[in-house]
N, C-alpha and C positions, 0 to 999 in steps of 0.2 A: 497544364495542370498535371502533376504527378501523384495518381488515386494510387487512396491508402495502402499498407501493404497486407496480405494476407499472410494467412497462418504458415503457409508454404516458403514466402518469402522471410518470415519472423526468423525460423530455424536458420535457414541461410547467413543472415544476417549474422545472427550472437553467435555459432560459432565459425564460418569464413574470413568475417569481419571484412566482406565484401567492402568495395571504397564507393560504392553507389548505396551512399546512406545520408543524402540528402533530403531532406522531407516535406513535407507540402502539409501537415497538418492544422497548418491557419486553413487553407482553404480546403481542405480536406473534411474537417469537424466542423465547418459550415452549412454542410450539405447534412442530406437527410443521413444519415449515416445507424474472569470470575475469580472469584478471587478467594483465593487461604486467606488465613491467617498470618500476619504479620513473622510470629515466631515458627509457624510449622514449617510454610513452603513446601505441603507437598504437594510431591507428583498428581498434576490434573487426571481426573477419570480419564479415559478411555472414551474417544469421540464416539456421538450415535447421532443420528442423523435426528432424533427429537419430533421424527413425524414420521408415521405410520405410510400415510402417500407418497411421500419422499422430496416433497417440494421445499425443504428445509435447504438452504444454503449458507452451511460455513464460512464464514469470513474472519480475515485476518487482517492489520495493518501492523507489522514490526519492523521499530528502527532495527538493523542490526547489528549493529556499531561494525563500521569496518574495520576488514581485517589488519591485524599490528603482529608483529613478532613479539610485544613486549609486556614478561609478566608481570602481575599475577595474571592480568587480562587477557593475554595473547589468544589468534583465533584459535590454535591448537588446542588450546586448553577448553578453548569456549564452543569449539563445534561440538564435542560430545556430548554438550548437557544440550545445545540446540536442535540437534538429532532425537534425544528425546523427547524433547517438547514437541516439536514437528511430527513425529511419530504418533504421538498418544493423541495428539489433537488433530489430526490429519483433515486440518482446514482446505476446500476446494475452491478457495480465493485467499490469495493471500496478496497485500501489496506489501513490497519490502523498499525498505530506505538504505541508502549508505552502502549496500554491499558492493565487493569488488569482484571483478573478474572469475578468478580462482575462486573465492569464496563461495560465489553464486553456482560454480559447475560442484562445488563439494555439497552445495543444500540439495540441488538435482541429484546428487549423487546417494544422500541419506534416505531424502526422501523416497526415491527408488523408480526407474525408468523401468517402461513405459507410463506407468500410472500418471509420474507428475512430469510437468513440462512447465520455460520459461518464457518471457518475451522482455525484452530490453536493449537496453545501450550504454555505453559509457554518455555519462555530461559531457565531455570533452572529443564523442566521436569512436567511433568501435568500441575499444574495450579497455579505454582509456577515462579514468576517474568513476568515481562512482555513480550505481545504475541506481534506477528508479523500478526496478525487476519487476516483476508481477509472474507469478507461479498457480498453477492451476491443474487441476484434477482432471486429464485427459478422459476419465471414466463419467464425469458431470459435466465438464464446459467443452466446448469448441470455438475458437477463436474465429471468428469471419474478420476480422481486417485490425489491424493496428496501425499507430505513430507515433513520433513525440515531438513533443512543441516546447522551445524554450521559453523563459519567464526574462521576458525583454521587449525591448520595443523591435528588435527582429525575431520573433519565432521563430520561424521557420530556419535560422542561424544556428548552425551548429556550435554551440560551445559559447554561446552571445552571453552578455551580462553585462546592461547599461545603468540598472536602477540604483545605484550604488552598493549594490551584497558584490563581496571581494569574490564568494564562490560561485559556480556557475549553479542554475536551479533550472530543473527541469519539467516537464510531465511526460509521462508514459500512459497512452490510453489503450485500451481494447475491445472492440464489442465484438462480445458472444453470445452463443447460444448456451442455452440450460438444454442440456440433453434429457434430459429427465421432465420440463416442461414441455419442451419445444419456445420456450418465452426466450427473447433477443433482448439484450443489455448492454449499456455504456459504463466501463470501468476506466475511472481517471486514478492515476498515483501520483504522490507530487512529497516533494519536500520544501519546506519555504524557507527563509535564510534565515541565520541563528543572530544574527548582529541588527539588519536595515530593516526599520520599518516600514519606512518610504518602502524598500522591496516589497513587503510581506504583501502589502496591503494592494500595491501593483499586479502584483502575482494573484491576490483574490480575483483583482478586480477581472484580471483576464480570463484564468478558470471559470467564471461567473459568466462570461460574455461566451467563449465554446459551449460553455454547458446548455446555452439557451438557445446555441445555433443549432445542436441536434434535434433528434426525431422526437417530440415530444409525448410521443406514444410508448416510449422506449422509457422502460425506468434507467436510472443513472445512480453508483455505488462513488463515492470519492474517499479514495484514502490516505490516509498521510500523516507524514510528522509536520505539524504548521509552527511548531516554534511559538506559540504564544496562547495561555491558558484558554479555555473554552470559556464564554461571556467575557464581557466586557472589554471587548476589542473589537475594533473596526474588521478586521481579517475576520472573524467570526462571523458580525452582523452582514458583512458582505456575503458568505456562500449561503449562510442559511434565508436571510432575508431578501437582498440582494438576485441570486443563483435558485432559490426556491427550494435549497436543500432542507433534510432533517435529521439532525443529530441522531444516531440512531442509541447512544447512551441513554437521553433527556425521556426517551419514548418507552425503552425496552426496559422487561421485567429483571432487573436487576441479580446477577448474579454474584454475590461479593460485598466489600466493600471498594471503593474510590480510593487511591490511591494515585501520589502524583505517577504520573508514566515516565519521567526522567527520574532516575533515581542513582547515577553515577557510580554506578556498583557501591552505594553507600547504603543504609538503613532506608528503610521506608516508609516515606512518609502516606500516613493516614491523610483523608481527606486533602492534599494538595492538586498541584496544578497537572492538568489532563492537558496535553497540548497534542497527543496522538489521536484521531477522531477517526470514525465511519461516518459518512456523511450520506442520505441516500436521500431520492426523491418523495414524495410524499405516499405516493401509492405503494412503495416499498412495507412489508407488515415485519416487525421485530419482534421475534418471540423473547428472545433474551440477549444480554451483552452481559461480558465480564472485562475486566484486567485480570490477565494471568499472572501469578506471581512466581511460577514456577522457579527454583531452581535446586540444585544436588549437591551439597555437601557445601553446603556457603557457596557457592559459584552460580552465577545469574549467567543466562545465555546472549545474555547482552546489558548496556549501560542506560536501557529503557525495557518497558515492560510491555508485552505485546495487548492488544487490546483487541476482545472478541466479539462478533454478532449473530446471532442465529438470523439468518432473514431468510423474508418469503416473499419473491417476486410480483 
């Protein structure tokens, strides 16, 4: 059995791209282990921790649309308004989707080292295709051990994908500590596939079956882009009923309005499909969640819109 990797071994990894990045996270996670206005878009306040004791923990899930040279879109164009968003919002969890390589070392690079640090992999193995990143506030979290497990009938397969989705789909997990609690937690990121349902719903079912092999003393955050609207879908009923999870949208005191979270760098739509979700255990406390609609001069810092949670461990 090859135990998890640690925070020491994480850095190693994403930038050496070490060739011993085989994983064991089947048997590894077995064991105990807001929103503006439609027409303004303006710039979000200025983050605050929203509690006096400081047990408030920012969370984040954003697709980020990977990187393209091709305008109007291109990342060039699109890191600078992402930079701000990341800035003013200086979320201390964020799960990211879709980023590539380069990309991922330019948000550590905005957001600004020491402070923020990464953990990931390419789908495909080093730093090859897109990661399932996960970015964290070195000054709040501590990483004790990471993995990732493909969404396949081989996990622990680098780069597998038997369910029928043509792309490879991954998780990237981490449990940390809250420096500021001393409280230990389980953070899953995951993207699920844009085409297979058969996939999606595979993919629940297995995130569903990890999530109940850990420590159930341990709260558990899951983030992601799931590709398919919140209710009324089996991929749904599966983590939250299923997995034991709680929408942390459905519970928390609502900042904004609802807005779909894909919105194709087009107009936005009011009241549509949320398919980007926080998902967290039940003893998890939500003070508030938004969709951010941020963006600078007509430009969105990405072809989805990040979706936020205050929580409290």
């Amino acid at each position: 059995m090859i135990p998890p990797r640690t925070a020491h071994s994480a850095r190693t990894v994403r930038l050496s791209r070490r060739s011993g990045l085989r994983t064991a996270a089947a048997a590894a996670l077995a064991l105990p282990l807001a929103a503006h206005a439609v027409t303004a878009h303006a710039a979000p306040a200025p983050a605050t921790d929203d509690a006096q004791d400081g047990r408030a923990l920012r969370t984040m899930t954003f697709n980020l649309r990977y990187a393209s040279d091709t305008p109007p879109h291109s990342w060039p164009e699109r890191r600078p308004v992402t930079r701000a968003l990341l800035r003013r919002e200086r979320p201390h969890l964020i799960g990211t989707q879709e980023g590539l390589y380069a990309q991922l070392r330019d948000i550590a690079e905005d957001l600004g080292r020491p402070r923020y640090d990464w953990i990931g992999t390419g789908r495909a193995g080093g730093s090859r295709d897109e990661f399932m990143a996960v970015f964290y506030d070195t000054r709040r979290l501590a990483p004790l051990a990471y993995d990732h497990f493909w969404l396949s009938d081989r996990p622990e397969l680098i780069g597998s994908a038997t369910w029928g989705n043509t792309v490879i789909r991954m998780v990237t997990w981490v449990r940390f500590r809250d420096l500021a609690t001393g409280t230990e937690f389980f953070h899953l990121n995951t993207h699920l596939d844009h085409q297979s349902q058969h996939s999606r719903e595979r993919s629940a079912d297995l995130i569903g079956e990890r999530l109940r092999g850990l420590d159930a003393g341990l709260p558990r955050l899951v983030t992601g882009d799931f590709n398919v609207p919140a209710h009324g879908n089996p991929v749904y009923d599966a983590l939250l009923t299923g997995a034991g999870l709680t929408d942390t949208w459905e519970v928390a005191e609502r900042r904004g309005k609802l807005y779909a979270t894909f919105h194709g760098y087009g107009p936005l739509v009011p009241d549509g499909d949320r398919i980007d979700w926080i998902l967290a255990s039940p003893g998890v406390r939500v003070r508030h969640a938004e969709i951010n609609t941020y963006s600078r001069d007509g430009r969105f810092p990405s072809d989805h819109l990040p979706v936020q949670a205050l929580l409290e461990l």
